[in-house]
C-alpha positions in Angstrom: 1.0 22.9 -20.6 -2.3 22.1 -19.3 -3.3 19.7 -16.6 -5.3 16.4 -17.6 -8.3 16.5 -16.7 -9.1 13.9 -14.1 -12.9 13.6 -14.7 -13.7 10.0 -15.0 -14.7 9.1 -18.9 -19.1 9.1 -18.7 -20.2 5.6 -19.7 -23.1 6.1 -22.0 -27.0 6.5 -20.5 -28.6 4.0 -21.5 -32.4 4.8 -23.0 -34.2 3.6 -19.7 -31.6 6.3 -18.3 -32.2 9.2 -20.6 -35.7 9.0 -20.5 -35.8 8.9 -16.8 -33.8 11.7 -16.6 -36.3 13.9 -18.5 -39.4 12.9 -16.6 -37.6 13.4 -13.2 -37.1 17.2 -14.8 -41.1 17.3 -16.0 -44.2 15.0 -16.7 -43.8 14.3 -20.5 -46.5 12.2 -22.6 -45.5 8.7 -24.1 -45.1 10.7 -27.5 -43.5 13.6 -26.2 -40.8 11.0 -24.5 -40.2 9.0 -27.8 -40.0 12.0 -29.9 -37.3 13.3 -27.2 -35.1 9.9 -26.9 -35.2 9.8 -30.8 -33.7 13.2 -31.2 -31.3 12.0 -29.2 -30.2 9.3 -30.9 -31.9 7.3 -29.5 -33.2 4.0 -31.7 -36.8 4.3 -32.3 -37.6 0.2 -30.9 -35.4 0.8 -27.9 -37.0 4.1 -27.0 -40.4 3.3 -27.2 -39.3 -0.1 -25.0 -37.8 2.2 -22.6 -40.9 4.7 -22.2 -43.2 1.1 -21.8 -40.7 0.3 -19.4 -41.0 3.3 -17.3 -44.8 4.1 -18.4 -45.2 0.0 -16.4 -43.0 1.0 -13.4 -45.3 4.5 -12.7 -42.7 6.8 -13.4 -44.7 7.7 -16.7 -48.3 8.3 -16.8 -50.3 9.8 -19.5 -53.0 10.8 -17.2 -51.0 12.2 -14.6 -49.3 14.7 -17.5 -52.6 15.5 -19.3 -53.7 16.7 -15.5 -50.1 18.5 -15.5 -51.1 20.2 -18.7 -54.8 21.1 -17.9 -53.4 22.8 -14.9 -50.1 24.8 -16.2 -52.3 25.8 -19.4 -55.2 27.4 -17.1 -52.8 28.9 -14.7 -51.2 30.6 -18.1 -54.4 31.8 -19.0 -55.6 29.5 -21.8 -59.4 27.9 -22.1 -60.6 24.4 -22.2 -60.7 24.3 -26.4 -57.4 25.3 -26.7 -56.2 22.9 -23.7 -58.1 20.3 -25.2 -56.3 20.5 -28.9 -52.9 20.7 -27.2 -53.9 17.5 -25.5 -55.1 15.8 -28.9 -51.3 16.6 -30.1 -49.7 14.4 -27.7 -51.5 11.5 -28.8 -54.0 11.4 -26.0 -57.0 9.3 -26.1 -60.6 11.3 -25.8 -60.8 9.9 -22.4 -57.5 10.8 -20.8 -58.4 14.3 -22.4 -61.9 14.5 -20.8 -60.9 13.1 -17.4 -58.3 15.9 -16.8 -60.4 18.7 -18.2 -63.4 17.1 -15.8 -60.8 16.8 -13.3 -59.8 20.4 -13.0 -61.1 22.2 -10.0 -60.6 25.8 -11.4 -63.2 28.4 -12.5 -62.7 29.0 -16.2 -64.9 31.7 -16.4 -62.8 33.5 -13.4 -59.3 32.9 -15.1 -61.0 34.3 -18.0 -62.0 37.6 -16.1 -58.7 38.0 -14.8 -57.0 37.5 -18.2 -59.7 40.2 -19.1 -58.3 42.7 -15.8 -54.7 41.6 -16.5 -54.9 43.3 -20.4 -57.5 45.9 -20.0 -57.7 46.9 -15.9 -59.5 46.8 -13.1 -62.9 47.8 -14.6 -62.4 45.5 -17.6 -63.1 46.4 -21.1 -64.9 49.8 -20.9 -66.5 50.6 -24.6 -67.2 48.3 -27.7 -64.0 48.2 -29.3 -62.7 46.9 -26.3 -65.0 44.5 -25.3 -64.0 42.8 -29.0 -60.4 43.0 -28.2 -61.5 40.9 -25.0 -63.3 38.5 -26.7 -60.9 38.1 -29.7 -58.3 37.4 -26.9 -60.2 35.1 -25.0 -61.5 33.0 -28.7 -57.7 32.6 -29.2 -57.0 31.7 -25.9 -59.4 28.6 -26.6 -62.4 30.1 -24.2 -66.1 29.4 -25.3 -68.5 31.9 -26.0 -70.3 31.2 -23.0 -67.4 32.0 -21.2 -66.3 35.0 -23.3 -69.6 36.5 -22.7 -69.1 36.4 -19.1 -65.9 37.5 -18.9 -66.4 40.6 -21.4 -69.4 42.1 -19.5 -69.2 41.9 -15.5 -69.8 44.6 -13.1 -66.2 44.5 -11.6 -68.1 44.9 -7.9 -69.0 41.7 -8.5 
């Protein structure tokens, strides 16, 4: 026969609760929030109270997570087009987008030459084909052509 167990019954989070306890784990955006607290059964009215709630108090801030995003998405190698669509799927205003993106104090062209060493070496893409591959990778990755340019034909001395 087994022991009870002597864990104290949970009361139930309330929404407020819940949604505080996934920003404390990550910045989310208002939408991203709602969508989560609805998935969890949350009722649509008192969710989006709660993220108004907590979006009044500071604890959420759409600016604050499209600056989050701009950053983690360059460190991971992506471009500004690509950041910026991202961005327009969590219901971001053009604004909030274009402040963040402004905002950002990294070299885009140099995190797309390093994407560039990362796949292809130290001395970059070496012959046609590979330049191609390059800039395929970098079009995907949401880099301009500008950009691509750049980071397909540098003298790695450089």
């Amino acid at each position: 026969m087994s022991e009870p167990s002597r864990r104290k019954p949970r009361t139930p989070q309330t929404p407020v609760q819940r949604a505080l306890g996934l920003l404390v784990r990550r910045e989310h955006s208002r939408k991203e929030l709602t969508r989560k607290l609805a998935v969890r059964g949350v009722d649509a009215e008192e969710a989006a109270s709660a993220v108004e709630r907590l979006a009044g108090e500071g604890w959420q801030d759409d600016a604050r997570f499209a600056e989050f995003l701009v950053r983690s998405r360059a460190n991971a190698g992506y471009g500004p087009l690509f950041i910026r669509a991202e961005l327009g799927t969590h219901a971001l205003g053009g604004e909030v987008a274009a402040a963040a993106l402004d905002g950002f104090e990294g070299d885009w062209n140099e995190i797309a030459r390093d994407l560039v060493r990362r796949r292809f070496g130290p001395e970059g893409p070496v012959d046609l084909a590979q330049r191609r591959k390059a800039a395929d990778l970098l079009a995907r990755r949401g880099f301009d052509g500008d950009t691509i340019r750049a980071a397909t034909r540098w003298d790695p001395d450089d």
